[in-house]
C-alpha positions, 0 to 999 in steps of 0.5 A: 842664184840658188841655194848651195845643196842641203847639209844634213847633222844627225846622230853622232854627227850633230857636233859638227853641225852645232860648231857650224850655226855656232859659227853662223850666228857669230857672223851673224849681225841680226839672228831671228828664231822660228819655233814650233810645236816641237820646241815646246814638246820637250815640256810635256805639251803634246805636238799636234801635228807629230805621229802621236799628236791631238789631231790623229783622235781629235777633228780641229774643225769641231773643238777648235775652229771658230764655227764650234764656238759658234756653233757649239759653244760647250764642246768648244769651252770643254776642250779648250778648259782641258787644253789651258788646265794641262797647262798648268804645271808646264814650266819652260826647258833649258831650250827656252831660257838658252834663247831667252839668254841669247837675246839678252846678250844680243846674239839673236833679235827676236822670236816668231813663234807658231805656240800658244804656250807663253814659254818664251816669254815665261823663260824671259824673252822678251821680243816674242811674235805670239803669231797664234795668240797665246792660250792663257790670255782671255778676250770677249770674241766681239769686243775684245775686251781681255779678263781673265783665266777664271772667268772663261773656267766659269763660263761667265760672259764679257763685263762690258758687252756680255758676249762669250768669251775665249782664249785670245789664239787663232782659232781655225777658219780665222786670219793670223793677226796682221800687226804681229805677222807683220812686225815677225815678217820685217824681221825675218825679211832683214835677218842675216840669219834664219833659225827655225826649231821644231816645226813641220811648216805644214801651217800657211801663211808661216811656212811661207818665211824661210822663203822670204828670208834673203839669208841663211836658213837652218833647220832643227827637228827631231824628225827630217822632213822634206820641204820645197824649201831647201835649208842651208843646214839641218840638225835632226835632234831634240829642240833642247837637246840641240840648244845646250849643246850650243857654245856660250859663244 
């Protein structure tokens, strides 16, 4: 059986739309939330992928993929040093911690998140799928060793192999970690409830969940986008904006 037709809440009408996944999640048994780069803009981190994003000026293949820092170590360590320098004064919004509140009372089950921030955890979540990795986390690239922020800054190399260190995300050219994805993928295969915030879904394999989910789906962005996918409701507004317009349900 297909999925009813899309039902779409924007401007004026957003209320509306909020009182219905309010509804939802009431009835709900087991709520997991998606999130993207659109979650965390509200923040002041850069989208990378929206009409103003990194990746309009800059290649990911020469800043971020693990070919540069094989091949070209200085330019991969001066990008990502500004990368997690920017990131110092970020603190989380209103959004991150009303699903952080959510989870503790029980009213979703858990995060899968495409950001690399450390937000959700930082607002108090706790069941957070890092799917990317996250920036501030330190590894030695061969043994996996995990140190820390000042010694990646210092260009200091592994205490117990001696090769190069890196920020522990998913770089381009490299796979998703398969434990998280799996745990994320259990989770959202046995949801009732599918809550996916600010993301374009252009990422493989990520897009793929909203497809694997047996239940409703809900879209929130700041933009409308088309996907083959088609959600049970949209609401085009602001990730946080959005959030607090949520009953304390």
């Amino acid at each position: 059986m297909g999925r009813k037709p899309r039902v779409e809440y924007k401007g004026e009408d957003i209320e509306n739309g909020v009182k219905i996944l309010a509804k939802l999640m009431r009835e709900s048994a087991n709520t997991v939330v998606l999130t993207g780069a659109g979650m965390d803009t509200e923040s002041n981190i850069p989208d990378f992928r929206g009409k103003n994003g990194w990746w309009k000026s800059i290649d990911p293949r020469l800043v971020a993929s693990i070919d540069s820092f094989y091949e070209n170590y200085e330019l991969f360590h001066e990008f990502y040093t500004t990368r997690i320098k920017r990131l110092e004064d970020i603190k989380p919004h209103e959004g991150h911690y009303i699903l952080a509140d959510f989870e503790r009372r029980g009213i979703i089950k858990s995060i899968a998140t495409q950001n690399v921030s450390g937000l959700h955890h930082m607002a108090g979540s706790k069941k957070v799928y890092e799917l990317h990795g996250n920036i501030k986390k330190i590894k030695c690239n061969q043994c996996n060793h995990e140190t820390e922020l000042k010694d990646f800054f210092n260009k200091k190399n592994c205490s117990l192999c001696g090769n190069l260190l890196r920020p522990d995300v998913v770089l381009f050219g490299e796979a998703l970690p398969a434990d998280v994805w799996a745990l994320a993928e259990n989770d959202i295969r046995k949801c009732d409830l599918l809550i996916v915030i600010g993301t374009s879904l252009e990422v493989y394999p990520v897009n793929q969940f909203p497809k694997i989910a047996k239940s409703k789906t809900v879209f929130i962005n700041n933009e409308d986008i088309s996907f083959d996918h088609e959600f049970d409701i949209k609401l085009i507004g602001k990730a946080k904006e959005v959030l607090k317009m949520m009953p304390s349900t």
